[in-house]
Backbone bond lengths (Angstrom), bond angles and torsions (degrees), N, CA, C in turn:
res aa  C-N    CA-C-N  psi(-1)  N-CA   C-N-CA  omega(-1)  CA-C   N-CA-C  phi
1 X - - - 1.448 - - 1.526 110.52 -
2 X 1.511 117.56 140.05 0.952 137.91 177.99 1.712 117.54 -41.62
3 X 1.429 170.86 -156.78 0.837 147.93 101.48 1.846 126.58 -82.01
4 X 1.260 99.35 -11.95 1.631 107.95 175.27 1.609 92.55 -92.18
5 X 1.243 151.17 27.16 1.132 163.63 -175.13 1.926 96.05 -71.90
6 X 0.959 129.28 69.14 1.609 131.91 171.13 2.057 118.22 -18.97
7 X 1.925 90.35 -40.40 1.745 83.05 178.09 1.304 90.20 -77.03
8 X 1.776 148.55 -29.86 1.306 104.39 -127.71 1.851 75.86 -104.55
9 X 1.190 133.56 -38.13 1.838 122.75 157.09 1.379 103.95 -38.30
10 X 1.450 140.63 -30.82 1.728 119.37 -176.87 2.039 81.20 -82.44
11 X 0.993 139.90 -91.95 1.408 116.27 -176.16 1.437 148.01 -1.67
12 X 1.719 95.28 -53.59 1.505 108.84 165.59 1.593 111.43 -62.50
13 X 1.156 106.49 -62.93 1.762 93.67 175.39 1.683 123.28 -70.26
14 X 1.340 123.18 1.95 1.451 121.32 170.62 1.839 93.24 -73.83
15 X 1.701 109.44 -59.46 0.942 100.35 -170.76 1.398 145.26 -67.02
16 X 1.725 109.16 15.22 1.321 130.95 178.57 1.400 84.37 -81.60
17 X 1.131 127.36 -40.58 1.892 109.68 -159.74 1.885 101.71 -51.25
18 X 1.409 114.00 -43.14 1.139 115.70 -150.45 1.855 128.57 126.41
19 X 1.230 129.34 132.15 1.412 113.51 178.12 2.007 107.44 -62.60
20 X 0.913 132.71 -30.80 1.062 141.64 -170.77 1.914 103.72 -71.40
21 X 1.433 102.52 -62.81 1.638 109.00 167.40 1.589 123.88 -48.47
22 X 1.527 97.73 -48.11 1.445 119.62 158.96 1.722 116.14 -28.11
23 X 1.332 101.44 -83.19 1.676 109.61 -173.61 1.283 119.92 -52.44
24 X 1.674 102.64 -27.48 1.580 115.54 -160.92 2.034 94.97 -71.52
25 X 1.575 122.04 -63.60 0.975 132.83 -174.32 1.110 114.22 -88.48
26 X 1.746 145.20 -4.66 1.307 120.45 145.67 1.423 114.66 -102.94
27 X 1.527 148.72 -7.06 1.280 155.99 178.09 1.524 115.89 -96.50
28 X 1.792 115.82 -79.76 1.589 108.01 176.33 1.373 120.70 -48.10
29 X 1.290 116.45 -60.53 1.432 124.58 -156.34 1.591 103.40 -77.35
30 X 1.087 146.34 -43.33 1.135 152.56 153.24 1.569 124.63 -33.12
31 X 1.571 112.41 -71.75 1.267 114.24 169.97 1.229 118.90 -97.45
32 X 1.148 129.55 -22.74 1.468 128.29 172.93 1.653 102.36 -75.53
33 X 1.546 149.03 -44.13 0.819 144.51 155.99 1.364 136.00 -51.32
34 X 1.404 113.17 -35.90 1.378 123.03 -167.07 1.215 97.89 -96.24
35 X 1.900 134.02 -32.31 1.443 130.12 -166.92 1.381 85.36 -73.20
36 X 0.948 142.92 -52.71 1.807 155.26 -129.59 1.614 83.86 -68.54
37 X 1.197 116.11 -67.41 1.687 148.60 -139.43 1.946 90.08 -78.99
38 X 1.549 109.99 -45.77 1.234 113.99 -156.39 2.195 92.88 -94.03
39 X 0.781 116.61 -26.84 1.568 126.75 -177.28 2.153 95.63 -77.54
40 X 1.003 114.07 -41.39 1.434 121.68 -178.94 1.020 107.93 -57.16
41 X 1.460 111.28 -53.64 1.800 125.04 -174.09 1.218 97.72 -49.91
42 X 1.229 122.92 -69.39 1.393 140.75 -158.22 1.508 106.94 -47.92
43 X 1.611 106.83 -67.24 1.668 105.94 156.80 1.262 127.75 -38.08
44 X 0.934 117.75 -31.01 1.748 111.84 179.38 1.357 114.41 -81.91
45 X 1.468 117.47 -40.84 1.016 129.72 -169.60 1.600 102.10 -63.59
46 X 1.680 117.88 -57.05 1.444 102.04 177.59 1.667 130.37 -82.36
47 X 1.436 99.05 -6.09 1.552 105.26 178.40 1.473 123.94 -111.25
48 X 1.853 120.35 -6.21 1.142 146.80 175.68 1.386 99.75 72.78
49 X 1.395 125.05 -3.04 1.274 118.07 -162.80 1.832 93.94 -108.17
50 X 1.535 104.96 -165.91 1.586 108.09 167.64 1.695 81.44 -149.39
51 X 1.150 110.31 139.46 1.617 116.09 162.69 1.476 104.41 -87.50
52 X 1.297 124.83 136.20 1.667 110.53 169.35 1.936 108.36 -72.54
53 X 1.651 105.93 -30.46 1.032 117.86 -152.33 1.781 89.39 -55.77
54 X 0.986 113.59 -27.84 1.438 95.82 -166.21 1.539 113.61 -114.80
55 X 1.210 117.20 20.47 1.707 143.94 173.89 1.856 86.67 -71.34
56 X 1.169 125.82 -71.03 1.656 114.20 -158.75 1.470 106.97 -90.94
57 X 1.278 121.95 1.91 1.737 121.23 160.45 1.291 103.77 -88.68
58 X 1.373 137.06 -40.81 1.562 113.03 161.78 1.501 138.40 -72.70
59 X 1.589 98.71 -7.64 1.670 98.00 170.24 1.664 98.47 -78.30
60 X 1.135 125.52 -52.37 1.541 126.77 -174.07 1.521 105.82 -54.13
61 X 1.316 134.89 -46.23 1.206 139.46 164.01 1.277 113.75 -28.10
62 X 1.412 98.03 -76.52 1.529 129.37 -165.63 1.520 110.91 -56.83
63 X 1.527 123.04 -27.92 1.060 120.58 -134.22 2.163 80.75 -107.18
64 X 1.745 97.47 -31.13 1.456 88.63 165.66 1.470 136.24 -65.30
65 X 1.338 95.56 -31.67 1.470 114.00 162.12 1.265 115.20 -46.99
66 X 1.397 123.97 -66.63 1.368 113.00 179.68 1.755 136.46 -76.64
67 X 1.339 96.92 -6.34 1.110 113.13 165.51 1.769 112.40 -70.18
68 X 1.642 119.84 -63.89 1.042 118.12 146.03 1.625 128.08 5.57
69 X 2.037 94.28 -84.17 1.326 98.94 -157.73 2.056 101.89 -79.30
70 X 1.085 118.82 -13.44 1.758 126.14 -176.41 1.951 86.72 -68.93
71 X 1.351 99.64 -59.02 2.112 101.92 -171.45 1.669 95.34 -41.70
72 X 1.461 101.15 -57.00 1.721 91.24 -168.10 1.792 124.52 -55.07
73 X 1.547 103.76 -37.35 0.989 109.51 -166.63 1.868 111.86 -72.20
74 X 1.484 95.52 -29.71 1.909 104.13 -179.59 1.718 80.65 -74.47
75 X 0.879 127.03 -80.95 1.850 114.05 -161.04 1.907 124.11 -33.12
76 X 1.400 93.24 -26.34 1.622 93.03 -170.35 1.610 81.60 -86.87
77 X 1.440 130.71 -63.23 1.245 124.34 -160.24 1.959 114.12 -39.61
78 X 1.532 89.55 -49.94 1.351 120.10 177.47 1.871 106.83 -39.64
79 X 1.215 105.28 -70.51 1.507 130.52 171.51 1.443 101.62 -48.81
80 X 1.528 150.32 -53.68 1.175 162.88 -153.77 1.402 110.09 -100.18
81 X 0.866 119.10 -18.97 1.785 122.72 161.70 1.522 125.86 -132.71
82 X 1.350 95.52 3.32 1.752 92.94 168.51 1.281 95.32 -161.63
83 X 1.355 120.38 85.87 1.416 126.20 175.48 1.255 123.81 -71.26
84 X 1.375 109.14 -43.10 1.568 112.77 150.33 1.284 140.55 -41.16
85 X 1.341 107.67 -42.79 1.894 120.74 -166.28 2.167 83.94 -54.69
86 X 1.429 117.57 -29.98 1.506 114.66 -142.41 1.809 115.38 -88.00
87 X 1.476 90.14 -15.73 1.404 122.28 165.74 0.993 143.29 -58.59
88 X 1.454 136.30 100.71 1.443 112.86 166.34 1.214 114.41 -65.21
């Protein structure tokens, strides 16, 4: 890869936040927030109602989900611009 490469500088500065900062602002809050928020709508919309009962099983759901998909995304990036760092 190039070094004026624009994704792999948007990487380098994601990965100043930290893996921990990382997951928090592209994984929880994103998909664990937004599925929660966007799955609710949806319920309401076809049942007019909102159950609460199932408001804090989709943040916990959701929130693995994005944790999940943020881990995958720092490892491939991780793997894809510093293949070495991953190595013994």
């Amino acid at each position: 890869m190039n070094d004026l490469d624009p994704r792999k500088a948007k990487w380098l500065k994601r990965k100043q936040l930290g893996r921990t900062q990382y997951l928090i602002r592209f994984g929880l809050i994103p998909w664990g927030a937004g599925l929660t928020v966007l799955f609710s709508i949806i319920e309401f919309l076809n049942t007019q109602q909102l159950s609460l009962v199932w408001v804090p099983i989709r943040i916990v759901l959701f929130f693995f989900v994005g944790f999940f998909v943020a881990n995958a995304s720092w490892m491939s990036m991780e793997n894809r611009y510093e293949p070495s760092s991953r190595r013994p």
